[in-house]
C-alpha positions as CSV (number, residue, x, y, z in Angstrom):
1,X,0.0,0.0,0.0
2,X,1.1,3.4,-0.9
3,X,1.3,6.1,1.6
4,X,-1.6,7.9,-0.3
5,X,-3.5,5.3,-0.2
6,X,-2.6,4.7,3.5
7,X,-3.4,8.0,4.4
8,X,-6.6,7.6,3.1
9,X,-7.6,4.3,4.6
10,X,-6.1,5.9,8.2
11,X,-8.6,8.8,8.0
12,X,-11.2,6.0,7.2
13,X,-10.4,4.1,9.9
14,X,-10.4,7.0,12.7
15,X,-14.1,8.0,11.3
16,X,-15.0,4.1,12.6
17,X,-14.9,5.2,16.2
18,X,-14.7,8.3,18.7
19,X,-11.5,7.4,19.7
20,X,-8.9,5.7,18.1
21,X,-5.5,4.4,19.9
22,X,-2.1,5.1,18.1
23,X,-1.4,1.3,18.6
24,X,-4.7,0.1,16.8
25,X,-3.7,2.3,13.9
26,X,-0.4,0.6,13.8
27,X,-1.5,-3.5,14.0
28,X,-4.3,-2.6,11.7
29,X,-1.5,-1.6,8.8
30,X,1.3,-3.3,10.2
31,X,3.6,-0.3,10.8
32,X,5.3,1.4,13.7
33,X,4.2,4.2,15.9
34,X,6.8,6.8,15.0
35,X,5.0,5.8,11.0
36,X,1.7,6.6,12.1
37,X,2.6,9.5,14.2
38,X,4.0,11.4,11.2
39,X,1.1,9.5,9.0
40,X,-1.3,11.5,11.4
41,X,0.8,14.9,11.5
42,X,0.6,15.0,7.9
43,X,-3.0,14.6,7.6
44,X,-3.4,17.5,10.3
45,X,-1.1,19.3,8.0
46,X,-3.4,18.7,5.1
47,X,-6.2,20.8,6.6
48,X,-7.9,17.3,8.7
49,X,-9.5,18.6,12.1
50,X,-7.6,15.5,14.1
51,X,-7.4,16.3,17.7
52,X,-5.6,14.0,20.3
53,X,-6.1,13.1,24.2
54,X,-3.1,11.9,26.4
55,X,-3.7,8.0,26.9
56,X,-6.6,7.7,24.8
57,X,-6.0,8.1,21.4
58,X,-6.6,10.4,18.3
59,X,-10.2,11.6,17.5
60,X,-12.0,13.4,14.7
61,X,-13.9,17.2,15.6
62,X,-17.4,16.6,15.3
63,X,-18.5,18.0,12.0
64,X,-16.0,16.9,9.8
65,X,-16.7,13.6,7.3
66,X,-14.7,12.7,4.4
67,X,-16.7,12.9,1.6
68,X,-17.7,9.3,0.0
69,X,-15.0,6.8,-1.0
70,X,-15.2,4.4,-4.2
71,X,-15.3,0.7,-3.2
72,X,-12.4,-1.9,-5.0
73,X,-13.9,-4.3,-7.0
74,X,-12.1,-6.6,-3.9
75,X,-14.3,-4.9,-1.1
76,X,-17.4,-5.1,-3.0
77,X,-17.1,-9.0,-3.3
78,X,-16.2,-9.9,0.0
79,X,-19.3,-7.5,1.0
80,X,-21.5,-9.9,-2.0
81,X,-20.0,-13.2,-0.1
82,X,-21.0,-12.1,3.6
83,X,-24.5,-11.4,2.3
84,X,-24.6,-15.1,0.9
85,X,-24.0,-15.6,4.7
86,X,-26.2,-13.0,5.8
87,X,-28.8,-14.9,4.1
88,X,-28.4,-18.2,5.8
89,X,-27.3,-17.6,9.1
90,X,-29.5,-14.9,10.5
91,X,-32.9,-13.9,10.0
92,X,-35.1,-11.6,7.8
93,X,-34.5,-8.6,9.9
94,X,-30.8,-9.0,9.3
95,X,-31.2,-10.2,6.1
96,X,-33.3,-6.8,4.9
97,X,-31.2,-4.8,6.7
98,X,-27.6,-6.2,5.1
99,X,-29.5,-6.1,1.5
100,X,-30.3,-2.2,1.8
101,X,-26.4,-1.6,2.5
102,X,-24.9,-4.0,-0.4
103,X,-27.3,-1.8,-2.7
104,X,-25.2,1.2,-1.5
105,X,-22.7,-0.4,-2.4
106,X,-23.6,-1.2,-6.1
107,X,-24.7,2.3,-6.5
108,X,-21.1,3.8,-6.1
109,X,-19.3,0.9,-8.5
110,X,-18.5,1.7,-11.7
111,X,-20.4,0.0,-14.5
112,X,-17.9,-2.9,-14.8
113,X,-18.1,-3.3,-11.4
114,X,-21.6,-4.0,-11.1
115,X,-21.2,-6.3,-14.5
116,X,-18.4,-8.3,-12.1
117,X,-20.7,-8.6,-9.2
118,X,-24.1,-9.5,-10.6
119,X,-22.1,-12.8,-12.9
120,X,-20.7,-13.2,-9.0
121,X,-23.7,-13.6,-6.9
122,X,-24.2,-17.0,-9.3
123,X,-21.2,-18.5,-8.7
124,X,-21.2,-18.3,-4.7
125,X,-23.4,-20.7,-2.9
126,X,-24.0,-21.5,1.0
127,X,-26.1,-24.1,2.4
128,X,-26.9,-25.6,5.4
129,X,-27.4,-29.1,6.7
130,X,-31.3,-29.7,6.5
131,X,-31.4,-29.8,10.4
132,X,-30.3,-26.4,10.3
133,X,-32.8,-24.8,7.9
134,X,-34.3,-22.6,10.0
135,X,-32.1,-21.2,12.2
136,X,-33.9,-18.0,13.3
137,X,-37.4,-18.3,11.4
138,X,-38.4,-14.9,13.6
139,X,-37.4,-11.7,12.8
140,X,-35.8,-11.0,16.0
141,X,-32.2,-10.3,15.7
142,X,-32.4,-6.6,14.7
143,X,-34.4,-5.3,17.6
144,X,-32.3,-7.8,20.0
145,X,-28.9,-5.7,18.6
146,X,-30.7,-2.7,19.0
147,X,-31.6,-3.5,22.6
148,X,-28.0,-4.4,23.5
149,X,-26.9,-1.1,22.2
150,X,-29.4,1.0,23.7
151,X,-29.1,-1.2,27.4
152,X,-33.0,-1.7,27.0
153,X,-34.7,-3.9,28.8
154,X,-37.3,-6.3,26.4
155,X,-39.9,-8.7,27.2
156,X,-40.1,-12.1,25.5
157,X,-42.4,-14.7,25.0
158,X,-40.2,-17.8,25.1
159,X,-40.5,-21.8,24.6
160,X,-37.8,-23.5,26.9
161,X,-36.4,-27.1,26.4
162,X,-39.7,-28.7,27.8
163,X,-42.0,-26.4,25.2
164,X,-43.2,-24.5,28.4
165,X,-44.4,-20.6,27.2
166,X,-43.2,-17.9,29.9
167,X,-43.2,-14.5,29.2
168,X,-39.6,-13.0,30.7
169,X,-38.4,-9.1,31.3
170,X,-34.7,-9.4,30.1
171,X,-31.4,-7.6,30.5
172,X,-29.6,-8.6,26.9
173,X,-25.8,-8.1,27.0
174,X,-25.0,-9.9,23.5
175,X,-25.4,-12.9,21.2
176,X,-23.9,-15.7,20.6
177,X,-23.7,-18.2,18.2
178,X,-22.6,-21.6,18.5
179,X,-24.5,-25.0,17.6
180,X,-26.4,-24.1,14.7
181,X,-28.3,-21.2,16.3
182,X,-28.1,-17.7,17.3
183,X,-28.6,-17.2,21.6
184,X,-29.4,-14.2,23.6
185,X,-27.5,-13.8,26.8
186,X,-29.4,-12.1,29.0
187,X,-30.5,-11.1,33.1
188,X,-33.6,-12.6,33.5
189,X,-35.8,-10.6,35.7
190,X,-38.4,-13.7,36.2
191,X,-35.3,-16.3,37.1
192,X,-33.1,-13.4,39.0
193,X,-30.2,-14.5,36.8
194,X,-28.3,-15.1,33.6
195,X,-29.9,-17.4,30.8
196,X,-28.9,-18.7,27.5
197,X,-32.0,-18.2,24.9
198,X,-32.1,-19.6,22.0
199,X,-33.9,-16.7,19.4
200,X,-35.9,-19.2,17.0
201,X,-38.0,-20.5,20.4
202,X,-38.7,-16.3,20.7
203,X,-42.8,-16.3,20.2
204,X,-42.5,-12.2,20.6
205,X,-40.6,-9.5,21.7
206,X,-41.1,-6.3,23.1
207,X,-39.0,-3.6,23.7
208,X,-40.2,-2.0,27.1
209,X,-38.6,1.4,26.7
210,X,-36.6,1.2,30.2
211,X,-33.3,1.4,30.5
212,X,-30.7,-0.8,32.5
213,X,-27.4,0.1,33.9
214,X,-24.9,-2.4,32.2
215,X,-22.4,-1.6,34.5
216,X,-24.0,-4.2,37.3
217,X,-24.1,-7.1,34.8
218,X,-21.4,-9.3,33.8
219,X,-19.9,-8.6,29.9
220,X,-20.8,-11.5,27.1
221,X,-16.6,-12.8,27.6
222,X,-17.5,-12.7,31.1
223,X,-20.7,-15.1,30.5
224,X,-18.8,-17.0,28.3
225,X,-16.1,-18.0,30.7
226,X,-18.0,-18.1,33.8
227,X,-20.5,-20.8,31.9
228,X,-17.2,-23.2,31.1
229,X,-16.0,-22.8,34.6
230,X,-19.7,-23.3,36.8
231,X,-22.5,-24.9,34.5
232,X,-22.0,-28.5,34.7
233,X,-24.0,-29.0,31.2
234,X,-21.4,-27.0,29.6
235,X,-17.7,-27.9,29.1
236,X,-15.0,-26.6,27.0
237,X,-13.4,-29.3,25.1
238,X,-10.0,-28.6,23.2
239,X,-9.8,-31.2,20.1
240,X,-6.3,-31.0,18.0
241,X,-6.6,-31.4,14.4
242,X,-3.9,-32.5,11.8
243,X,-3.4,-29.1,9.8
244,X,-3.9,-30.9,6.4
245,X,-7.6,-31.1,7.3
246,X,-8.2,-28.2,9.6
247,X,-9.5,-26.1,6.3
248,X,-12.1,-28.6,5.9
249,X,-13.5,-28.7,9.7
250,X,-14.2,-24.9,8.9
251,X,-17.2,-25.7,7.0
252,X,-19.0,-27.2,10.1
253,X,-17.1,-26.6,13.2
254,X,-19.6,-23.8,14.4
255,X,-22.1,-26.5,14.1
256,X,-20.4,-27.7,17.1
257,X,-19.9,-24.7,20.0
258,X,-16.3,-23.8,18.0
259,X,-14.8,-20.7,20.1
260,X,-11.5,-20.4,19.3
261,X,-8.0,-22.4,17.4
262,X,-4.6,-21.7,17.6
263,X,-2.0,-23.0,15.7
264,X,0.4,-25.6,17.4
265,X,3.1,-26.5,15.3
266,X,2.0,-29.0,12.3
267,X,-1.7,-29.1,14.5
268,X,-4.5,-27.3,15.1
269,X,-6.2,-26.9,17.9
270,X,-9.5,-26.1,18.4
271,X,-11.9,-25.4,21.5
272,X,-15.4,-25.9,21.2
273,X,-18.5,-25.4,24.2
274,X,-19.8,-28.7,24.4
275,X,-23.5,-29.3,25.7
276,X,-23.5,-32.9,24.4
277,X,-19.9,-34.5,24.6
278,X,-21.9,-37.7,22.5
279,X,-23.0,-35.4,19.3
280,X,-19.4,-33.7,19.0
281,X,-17.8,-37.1,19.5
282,X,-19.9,-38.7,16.4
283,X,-18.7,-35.9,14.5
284,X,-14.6,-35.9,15.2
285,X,-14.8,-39.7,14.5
286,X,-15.8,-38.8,10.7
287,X,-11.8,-37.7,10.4
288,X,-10.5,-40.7,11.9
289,X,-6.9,-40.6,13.0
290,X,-6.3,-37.2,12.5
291,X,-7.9,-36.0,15.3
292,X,-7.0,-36.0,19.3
293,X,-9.2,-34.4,22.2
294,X,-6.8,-33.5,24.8
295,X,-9.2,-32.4,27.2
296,X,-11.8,-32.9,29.2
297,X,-11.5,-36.4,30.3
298,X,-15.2,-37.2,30.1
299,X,-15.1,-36.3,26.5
300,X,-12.3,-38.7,25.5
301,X,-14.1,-41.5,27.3
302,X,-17.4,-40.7,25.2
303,X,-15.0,-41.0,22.3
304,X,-13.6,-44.5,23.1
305,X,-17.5,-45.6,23.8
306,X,-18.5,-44.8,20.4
307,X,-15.4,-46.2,18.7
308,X,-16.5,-49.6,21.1
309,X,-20.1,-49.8,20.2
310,X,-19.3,-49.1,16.2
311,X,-17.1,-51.8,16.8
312,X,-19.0,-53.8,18.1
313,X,-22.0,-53.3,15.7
314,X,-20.1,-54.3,12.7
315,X,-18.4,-57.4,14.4
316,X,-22.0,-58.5,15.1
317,X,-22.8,-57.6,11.6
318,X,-20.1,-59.7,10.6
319,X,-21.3,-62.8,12.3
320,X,-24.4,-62.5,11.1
321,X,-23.3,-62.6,7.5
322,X,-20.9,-65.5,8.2
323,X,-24.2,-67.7,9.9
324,X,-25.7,-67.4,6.3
């Protein structure tokens, strides 16, 4: 990248947030402080209102916007591939929502570039397994977002494991998704504590126009860990995985309560929240040997149990056939 065009993606960047740190500026473009420093002088040079506060960061006056910005042909695809994704991983609220931007998008591309995109959109494809078709039916997602924003409370009509209907004043604090479904994480006013809901068992929602102070409720990495550590029905299992087929477990690892992978030498490894240690086992036995789960122990011992009773089943099998 070119210092021109550098320049111009830094002033892009700083209009992203109120405040921006010197050292975000310098992992996003993989340069050194004393770079951005006289990056940023020179843009203040340049006639860019960029003010600074001591152990915060730089910050843009109020008022100012730099006037609209073409997109690469690049950009607009990767934007055309997340709405494939948009479209089967979310709901309609999302879904609307996504497909107003991408046509801001096209507006601004030159005629080739919309050419490019539109042949595109027919070559990319996502699917889901059929279990999976319906991840959030409702069109929920939009107004739960909103509410985790705002710090609004929002009442719920909600199905729980054993179809029972309750209606529940919430405190949302994000969403999460992780086995084939998108889950509010909320204070539940009628339980006096945190819950996991899944949004496609939301009947309605209602935002109740009062406000909740954020600051007395725990953050969604806060949740997340404190789940893996106290909720017995939960447990965080770390699964290593040859590299040579660690692309291919991306397609349907999130099926699975993925988290998080790190590389470890010529492995992968992989941590996934586990709510059924039989379901994800069934799964990491469809890549055979090149999979290990270090830990926990109980899910190593499921492992062995289905390895035993496939085992088993086809040594039975085999008798059979032999006794004819």
């Amino acid at each position: 990248m070119n210092r021109i065009d550098r320049l111009t993606a830094i002033l892009i960047h700083l209009q992203t947030k109120r405040v921006v740190k010197a050292e975000e500026i310098a992992d996003r473009f993989e340069m050194s402080l004393r770079t951005v420093y006289r990056d940023v002088k020179a843009l203040m040079e340049a006639g860019v209102p960029i003010g600074s506060e001591a152990g915060k960061g730089y910050f843009i006056v109020a008022g100012y916007h730099l006037p609209p910005v073409m997109f690469t042909q690049d950009e607009a695809n990767a934007m055309l591939l997340a709405g494939k994704l948009v479209e089967k991983m979310t709901d309609k609220s999302i879904e609307n929502a996504f497909e107003s931007a991408l046509l801001k998008i096209k507006a601004v591309l030159t005629d080739v570039g919309k050419d490019n995109l539109e042949d595109l959109y027919s070559h990319i494809e996502v699917r889901r397994l059929p279990q999976d078709a319906q991840v959030s039916p409702n069109n929920f997602l939009t107004d739960i977002q909103r509410a985790v924003v705002n710090k609004e409370v929002i009442s719920v009509d909600y199905f729980s494991n054993n179809d029972e209907l309750t209606k529940r004043d919430v405190e949302p604090i994000g969403l999460f998704f992780y086995g084939g479904a998108w889950h509010l994480i909320a204070w539940c006013r009628l339980r006096n504590g945190y819950r996991d809901f899944r949004t496609d068992r939301i009947q309605t929602l209602v935002a109740k126009g009062e406000r909740f102070d954020a600051r007395n409720l725990l953050s969604l990495q806060e949740y997340l860990a404190t789940v893996v550590q106290g909720n017995r029905e939960v447990e965080k299992v770390a699964v290593l995985f040859d590299s040579s087929i660690a692309r291919y477990v991306k397609q349907t690892k999130y099926m699975y309560g993925f988290v998080s992978e790190e590389v470890v030498g010529s492995k992968v490894r992989m941590h996934f929240l586990s709510a059924c240690h039989r379901s994800l086992g069934r799964w990491l036995l469809t890549w055979g040997n090149n999979v290990v789960i270090e830990s926990p122990e109980k899910a190593k011992e499921v492992l062995i149990e289905l390895v035993d009773e496939l085992s088993a089943h086809h040594l039975r099998q085999g008798v059979r056939q032999e006794a004819f």
